[in-house]
ROPATOR-640587 format. One record per residue: x, y, z of N, C-alpha, C in turn; residue in three letters. Coordinates in steps of 0.02 Angstrom, whole numbers, padded with zeros to 5 digits, always signed. Example, Ala and Ser with C-alpha at 12.3 -4.5 7.8 and 13.67 -1.06 7.14 Angstrom:
+00660-00284+00390+00615-00225+00390+00660-00165+00390ALA+00642-00112+00354+00684-00053+00357+00645+00002+00394SER
***
This chain:
-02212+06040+01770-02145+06061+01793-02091+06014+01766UNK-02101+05946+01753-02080+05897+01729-02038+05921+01685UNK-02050+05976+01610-02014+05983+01554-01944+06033+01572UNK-01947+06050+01640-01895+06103+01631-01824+06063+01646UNK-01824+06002+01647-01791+05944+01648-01747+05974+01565UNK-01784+05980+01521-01750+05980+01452-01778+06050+01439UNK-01779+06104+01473-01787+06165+01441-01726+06203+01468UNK-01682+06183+01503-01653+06245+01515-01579+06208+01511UNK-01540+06268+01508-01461+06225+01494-01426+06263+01585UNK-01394+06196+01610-01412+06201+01706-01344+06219+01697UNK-01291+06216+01651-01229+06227+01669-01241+06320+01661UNK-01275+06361+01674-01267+06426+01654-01345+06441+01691UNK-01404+06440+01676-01477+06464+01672-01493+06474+01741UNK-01531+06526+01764-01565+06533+01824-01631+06500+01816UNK-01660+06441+01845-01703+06413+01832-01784+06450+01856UNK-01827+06457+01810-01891+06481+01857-01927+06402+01863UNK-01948+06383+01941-01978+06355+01948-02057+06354+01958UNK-02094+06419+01992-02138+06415+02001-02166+06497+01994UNK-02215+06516+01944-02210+06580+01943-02292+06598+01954UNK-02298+06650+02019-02364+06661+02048-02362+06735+02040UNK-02353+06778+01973-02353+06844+01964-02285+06849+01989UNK-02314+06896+02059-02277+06934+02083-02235+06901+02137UNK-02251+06851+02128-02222+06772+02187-02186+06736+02150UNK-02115+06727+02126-02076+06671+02084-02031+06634+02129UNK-02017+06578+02122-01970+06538+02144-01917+06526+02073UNK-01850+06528+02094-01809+06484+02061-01750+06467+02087UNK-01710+06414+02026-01670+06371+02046-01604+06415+02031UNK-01527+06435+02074-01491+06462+02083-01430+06418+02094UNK-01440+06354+02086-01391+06316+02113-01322+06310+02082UNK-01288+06243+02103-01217+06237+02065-01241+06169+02003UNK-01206+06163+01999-01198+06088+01936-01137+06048+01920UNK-01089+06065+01995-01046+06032+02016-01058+05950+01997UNK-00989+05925+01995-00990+05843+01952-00998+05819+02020UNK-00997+05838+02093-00978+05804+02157-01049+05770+02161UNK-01042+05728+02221-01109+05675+02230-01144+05725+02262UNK-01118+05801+02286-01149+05818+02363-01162+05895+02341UNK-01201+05891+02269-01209+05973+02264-01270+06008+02289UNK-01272+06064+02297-01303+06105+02323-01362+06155+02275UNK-01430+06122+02306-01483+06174+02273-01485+06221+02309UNK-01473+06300+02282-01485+06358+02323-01550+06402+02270UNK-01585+06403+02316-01661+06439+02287-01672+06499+02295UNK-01703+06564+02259-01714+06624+02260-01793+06632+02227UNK-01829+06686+02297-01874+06692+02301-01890+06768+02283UNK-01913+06786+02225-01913+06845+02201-01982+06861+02194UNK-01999+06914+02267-02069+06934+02294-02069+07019+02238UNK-02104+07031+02221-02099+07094+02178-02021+07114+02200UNK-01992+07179+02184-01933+07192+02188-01885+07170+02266UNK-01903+07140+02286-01877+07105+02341-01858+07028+02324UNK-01773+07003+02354-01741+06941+02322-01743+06930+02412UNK-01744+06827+02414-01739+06803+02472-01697+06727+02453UNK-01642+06731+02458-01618+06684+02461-01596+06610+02498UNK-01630+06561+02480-01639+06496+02528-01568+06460+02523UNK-01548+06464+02577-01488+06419+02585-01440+06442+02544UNK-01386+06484+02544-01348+06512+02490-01282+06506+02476UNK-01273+06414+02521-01215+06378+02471-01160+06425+02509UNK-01097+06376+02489-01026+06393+02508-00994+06437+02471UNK-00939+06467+02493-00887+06520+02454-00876+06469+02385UNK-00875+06417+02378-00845+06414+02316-00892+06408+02250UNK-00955+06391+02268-01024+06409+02222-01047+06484+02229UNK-01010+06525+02274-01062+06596+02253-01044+06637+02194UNK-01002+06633+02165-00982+06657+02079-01038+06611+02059UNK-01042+06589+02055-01094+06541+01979-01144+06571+02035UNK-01174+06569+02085-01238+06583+02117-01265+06658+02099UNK-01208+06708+02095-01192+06779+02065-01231+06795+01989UNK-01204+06739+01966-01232+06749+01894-01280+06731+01856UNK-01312+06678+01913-01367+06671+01893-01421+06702+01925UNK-01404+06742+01983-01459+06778+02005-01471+06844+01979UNK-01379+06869+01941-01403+06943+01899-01449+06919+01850UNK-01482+06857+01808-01509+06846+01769-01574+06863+01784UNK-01587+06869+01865-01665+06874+01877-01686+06953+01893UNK-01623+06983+01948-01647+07050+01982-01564+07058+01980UNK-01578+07130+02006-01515+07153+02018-01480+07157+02084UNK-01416+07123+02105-01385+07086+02172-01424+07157+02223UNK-01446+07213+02203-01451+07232+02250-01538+07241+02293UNK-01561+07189+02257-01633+07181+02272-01645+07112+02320UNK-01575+07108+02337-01555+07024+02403-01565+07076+02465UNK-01630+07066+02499-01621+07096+02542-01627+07045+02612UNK-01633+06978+02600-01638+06936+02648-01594+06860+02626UNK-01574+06829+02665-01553+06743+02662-01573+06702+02734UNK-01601+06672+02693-01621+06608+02753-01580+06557+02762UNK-01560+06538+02813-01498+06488+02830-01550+06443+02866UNK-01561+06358+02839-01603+06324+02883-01550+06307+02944UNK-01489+06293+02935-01448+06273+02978-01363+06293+02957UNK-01314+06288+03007-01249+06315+02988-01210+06280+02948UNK-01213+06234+02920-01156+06196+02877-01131+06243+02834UNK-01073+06241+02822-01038+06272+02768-01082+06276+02706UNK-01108+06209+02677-01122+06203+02618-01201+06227+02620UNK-01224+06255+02670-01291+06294+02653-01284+06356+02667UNK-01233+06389+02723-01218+06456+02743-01164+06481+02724UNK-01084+06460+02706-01039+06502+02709-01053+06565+02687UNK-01072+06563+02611-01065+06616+02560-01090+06686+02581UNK-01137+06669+02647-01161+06746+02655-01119+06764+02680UNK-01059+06762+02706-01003+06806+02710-01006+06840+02639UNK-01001+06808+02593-00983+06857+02522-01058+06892+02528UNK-01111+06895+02524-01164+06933+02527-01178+06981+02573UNK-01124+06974+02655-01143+07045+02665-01064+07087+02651UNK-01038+07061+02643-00966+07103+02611-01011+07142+02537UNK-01060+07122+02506-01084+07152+02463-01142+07188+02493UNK-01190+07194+02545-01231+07222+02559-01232+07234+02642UNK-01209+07227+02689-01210+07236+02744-01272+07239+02770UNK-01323+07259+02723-01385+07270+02788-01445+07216+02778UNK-01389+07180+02716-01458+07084+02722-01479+07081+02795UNK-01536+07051+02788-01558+06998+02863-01544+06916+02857UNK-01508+06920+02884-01513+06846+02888-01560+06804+02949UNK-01599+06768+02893-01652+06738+02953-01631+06661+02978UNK-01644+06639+03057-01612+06597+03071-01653+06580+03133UNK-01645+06512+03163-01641+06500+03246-01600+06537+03274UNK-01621+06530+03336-01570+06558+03363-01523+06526+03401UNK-01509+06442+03372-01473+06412+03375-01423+06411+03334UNK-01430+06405+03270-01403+06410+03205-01356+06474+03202UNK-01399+06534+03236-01385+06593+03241-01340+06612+03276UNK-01316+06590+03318-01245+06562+03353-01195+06546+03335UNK-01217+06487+03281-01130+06465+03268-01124+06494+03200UNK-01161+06528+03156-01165+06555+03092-01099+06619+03118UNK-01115+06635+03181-01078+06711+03207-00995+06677+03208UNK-00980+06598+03188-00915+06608+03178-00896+06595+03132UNK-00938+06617+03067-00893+06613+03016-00882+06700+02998UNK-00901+06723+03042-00900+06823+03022-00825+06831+03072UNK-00792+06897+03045-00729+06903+03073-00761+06944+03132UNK-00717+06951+03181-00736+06979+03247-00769+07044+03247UNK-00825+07061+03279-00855+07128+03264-00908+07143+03205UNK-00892+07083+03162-00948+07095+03133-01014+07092+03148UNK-01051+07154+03128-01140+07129+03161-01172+07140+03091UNK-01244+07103+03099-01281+07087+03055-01367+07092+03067UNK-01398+07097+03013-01463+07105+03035-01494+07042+03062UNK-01524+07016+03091-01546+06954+03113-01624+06944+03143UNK-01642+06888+03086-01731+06886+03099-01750+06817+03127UNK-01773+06801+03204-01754+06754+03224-01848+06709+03210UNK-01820+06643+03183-01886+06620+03192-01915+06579+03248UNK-01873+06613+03282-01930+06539+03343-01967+06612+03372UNK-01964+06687+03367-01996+06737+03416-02041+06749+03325UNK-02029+06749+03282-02062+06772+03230-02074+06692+03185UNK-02124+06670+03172-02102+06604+03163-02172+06607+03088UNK-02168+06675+03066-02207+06691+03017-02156+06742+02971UNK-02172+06745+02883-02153+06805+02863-02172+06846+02808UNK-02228+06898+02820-02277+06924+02767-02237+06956+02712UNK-02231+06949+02667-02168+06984+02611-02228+07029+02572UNK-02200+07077+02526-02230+07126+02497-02308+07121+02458UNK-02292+07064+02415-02341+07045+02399-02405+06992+02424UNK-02382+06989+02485-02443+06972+02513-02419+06884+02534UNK-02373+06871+02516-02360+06807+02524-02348+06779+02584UNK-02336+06735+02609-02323+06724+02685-02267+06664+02673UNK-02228+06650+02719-02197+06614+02745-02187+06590+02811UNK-02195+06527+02824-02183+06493+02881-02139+06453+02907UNK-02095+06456+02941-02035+06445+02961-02053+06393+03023UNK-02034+06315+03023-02066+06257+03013-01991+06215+03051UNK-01992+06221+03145-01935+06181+03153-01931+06101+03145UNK-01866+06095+03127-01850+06020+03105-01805+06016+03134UNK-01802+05997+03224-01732+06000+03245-01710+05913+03248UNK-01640+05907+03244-01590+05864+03222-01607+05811+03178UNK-01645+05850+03118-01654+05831+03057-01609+05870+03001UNK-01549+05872+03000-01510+05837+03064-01473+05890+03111UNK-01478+05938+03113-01463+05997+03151-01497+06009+03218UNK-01491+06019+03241-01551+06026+03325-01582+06080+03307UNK-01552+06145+03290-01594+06207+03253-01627+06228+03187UNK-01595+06159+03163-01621+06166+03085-01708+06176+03070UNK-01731+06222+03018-01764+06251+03027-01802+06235+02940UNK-01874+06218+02932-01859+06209+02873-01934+06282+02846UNK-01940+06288+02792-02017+06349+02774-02040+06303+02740UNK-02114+06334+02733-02164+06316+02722-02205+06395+02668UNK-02199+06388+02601-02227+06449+02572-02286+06423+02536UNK-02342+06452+02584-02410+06449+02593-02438+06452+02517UNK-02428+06505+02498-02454+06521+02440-02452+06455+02383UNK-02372+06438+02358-02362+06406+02334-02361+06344+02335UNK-02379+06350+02412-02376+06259+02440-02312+06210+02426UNK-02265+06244+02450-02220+06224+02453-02147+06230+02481UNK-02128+06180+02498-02086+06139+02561-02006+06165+02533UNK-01983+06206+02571-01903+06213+02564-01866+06169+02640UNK-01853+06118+02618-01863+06066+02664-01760+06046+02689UNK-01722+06109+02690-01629+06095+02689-01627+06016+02679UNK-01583+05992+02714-01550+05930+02708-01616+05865+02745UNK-01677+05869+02737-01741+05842+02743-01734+05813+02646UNK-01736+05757+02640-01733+05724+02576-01701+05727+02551UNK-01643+05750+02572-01556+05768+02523-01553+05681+02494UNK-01515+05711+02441-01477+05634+02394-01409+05643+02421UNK-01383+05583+02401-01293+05603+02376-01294+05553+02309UNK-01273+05561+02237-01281+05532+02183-01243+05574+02143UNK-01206+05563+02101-01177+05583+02059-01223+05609+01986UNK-01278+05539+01988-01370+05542+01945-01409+05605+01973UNK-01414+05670+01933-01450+05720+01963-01481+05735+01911UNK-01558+05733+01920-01613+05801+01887-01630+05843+01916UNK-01637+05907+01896-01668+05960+01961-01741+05946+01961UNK-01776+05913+01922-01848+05888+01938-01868+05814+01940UNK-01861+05764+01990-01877+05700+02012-01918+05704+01941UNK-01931+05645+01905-01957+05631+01862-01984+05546+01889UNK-01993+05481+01863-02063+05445+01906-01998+05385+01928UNK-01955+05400+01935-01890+05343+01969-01889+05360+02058UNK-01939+05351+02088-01921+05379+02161-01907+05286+02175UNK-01907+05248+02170-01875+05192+02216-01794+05205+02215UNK-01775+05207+02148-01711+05245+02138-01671+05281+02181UNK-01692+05329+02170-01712+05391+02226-01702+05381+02295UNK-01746+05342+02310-01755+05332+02383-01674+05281+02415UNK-01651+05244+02365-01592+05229+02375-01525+05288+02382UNK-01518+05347+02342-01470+05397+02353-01502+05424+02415UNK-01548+05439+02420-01581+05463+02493-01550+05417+02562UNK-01578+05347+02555-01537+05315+02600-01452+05337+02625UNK-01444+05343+02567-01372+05359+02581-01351+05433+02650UNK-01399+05473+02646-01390+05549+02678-01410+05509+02748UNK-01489+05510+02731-01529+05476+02802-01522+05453+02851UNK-01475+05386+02826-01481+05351+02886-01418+05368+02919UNK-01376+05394+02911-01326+05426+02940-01343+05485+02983UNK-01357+05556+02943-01376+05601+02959-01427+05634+03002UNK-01494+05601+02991-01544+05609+03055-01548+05579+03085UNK-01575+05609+03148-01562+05572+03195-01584+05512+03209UNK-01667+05512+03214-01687+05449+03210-01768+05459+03210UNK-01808+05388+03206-01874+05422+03179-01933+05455+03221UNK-01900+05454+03286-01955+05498+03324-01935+05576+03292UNK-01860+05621+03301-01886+05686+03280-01915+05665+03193UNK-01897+05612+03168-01953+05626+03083-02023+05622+03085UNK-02032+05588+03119-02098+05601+03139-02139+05669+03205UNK-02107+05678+03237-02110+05745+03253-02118+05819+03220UNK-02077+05788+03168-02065+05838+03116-02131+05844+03069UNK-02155+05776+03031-02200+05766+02994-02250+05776+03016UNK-02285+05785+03084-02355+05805+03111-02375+05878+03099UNK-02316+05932+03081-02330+05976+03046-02375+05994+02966UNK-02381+05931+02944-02399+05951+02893-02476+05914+02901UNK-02504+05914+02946-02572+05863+02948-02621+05898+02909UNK-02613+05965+02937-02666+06016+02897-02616+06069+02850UNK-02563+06045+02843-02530+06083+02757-02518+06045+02695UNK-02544+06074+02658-02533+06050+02592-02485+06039+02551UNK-02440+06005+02542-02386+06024+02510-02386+05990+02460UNK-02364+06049+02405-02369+06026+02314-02289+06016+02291UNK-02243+06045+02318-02174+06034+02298-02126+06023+02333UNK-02094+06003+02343-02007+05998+02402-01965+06028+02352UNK-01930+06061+02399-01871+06097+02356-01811+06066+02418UNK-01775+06012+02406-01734+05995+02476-01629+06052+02452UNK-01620+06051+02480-01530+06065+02479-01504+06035+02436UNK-01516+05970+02451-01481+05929+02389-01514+05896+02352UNK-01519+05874+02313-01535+05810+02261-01590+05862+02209UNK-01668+05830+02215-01705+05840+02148-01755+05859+02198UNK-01778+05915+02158-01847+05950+02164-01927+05900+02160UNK-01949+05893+02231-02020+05823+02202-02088+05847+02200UNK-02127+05835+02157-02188+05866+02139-02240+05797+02124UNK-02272+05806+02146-02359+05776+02122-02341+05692+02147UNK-02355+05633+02131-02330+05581+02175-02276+05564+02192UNK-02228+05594+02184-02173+05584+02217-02163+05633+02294UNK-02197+05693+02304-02209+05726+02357-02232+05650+02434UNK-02288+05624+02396-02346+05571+02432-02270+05511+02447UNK-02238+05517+02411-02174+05452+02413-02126+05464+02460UNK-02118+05535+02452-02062+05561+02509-02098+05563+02579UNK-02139+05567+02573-02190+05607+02659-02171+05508+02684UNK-02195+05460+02636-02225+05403+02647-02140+05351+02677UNK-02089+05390+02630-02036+05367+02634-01985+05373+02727UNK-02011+05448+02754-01997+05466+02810-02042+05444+02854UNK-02099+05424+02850-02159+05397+02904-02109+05328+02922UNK-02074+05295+02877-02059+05231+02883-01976+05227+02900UNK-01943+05273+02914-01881+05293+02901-01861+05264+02962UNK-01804+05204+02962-01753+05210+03019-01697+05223+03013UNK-01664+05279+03050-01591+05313+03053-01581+05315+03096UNK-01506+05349+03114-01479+05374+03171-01466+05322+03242UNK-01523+05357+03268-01515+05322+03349-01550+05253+03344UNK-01578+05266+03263-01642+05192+03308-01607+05119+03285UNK-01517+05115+03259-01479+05085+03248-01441+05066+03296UNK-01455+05094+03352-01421+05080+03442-01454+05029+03444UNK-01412+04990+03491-01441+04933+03541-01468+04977+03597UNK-01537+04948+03626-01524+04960+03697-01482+04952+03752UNK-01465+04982+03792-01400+04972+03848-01448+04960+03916UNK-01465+04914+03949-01496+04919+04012-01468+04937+04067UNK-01475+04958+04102-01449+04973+04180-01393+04920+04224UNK-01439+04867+04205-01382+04802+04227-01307+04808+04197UNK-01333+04812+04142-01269+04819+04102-01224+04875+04112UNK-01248+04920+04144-01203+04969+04175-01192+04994+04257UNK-01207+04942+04273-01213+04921+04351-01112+04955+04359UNK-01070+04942+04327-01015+04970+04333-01021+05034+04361UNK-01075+05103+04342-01072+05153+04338-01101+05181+04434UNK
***
């Protein structure tokens, strides 16, 4: 997977990342100069499109054109939102102004505040994963919908595609770096420094990462595809898992407050 680093030209190309027949993954994203761009992924199950995380109003023109490269816009019959941020959800406003009867799959936390970026009255199809927390697609493929709450979202939600063994993991290993490959190549100490940067801010702290990571005791995972930064495959996968086992963020940067100390209250 390494060469598609220098096979494809990213300012224009719909990237194929992983192709299982009738099961393809690819890369849909922007190539924005910002530190904080956005991988948006499309999962093209035989004539059926599923779009992972599908980016803000101002990347869905370039997201447009690289997905007519694969199928035709009208074979989007689903988007997965792991969580509401603008920069992973806005744009499906533009996608159901083009199709109205997408599903958008979600918590049904997420699924809440996603309902205010739609103008009043709007309704939508909606596939919730905490009551369906599986999803058999045409060709036989499955998906597993894998919560990661306040990593860093409380509803954030990340999949798990069985087949391919591999981790669409939202803002779980995001960079911020201006330095982007869409395929981690063997610099993860590097790496793990732009990572710092999201982390230790952003999640919460390392009990839900580790909460989170007991999911995978008995899954295999061969790729991360995160929101932001670089796509990680083969030891760098083992680097990232190894990188969050050890992770302190968020809360675990509090002091403790004892009781005494709030004997005021």
């Amino acid at each position: 997977m390494r060469e598609i680093n220098s096979k494809y030209d990213f300012s224009k190309d719909a990237v194929l990342l992983i192709d299982k027949g009738q099961h393809k993954i690819y890369w849909v994203g922007t190539t924005t100069t910002k530190a904080f761009r956005s991988n948006i992924y499309l999962i093209k199950d035989r004539n059926e499109g599923i779009i992972i995380d599908c980016g803000s109003r101002a990347e869905f023109k370039e997201t447009i054109a690289r997905i007519k490269q694969v199928i035709p816009l009208s074979y989007i019959k689903k988007i997965f939102a792991n969580h509401q941020d603008p920069d992973v959800t806005a744009a499906m406003v533009d996608w159901l102004d083009i199709n109205p009867n997408i599903e958008i799959i979600a918590s049904p936390n997420t699924n809440t505040l996603i309902q205010h970026y739609m103008a009043n009255g709007i309704k939508y199809n909606y596939y919730n994963t905490e009551s369906n927390p599986t999803l058999t697609l045409d060709s036989g493929a499955i998906l597993e919908f894998i919560p990661s709450p306040f990593m860093h979202s409380p509803g954030a939600v990340a999949i798990y595609d069985v087949s391919t063994k591999t981790l669409f993991s939202g803002d779980i290993w995001a960079t911020i770096s201006l330095e982007w490959k869409l395929i981690l190549e063997d610099d993860f100490n590097e790496h793990q420094e732009y990572m710092d940067y999201f982390h230790k801010s952003y999640i919460s702290s390392n009990k839900a990462v580790r909460n989170f990571l007991i999911n995978f005791k008995d899954r295999e995972v061969q790729h991360i595809m995160p929101q932001h930064g670089s796509v990680m495959i083969g030891e760098n996968v083992k680097n990232a898992f190894h990188y969050l086992k050890h992770l302190k963020c968020g809360l675990d940067y509090f002091k403790e407050i004892s009781d005494e100390e709030l004997d005021f209250i």
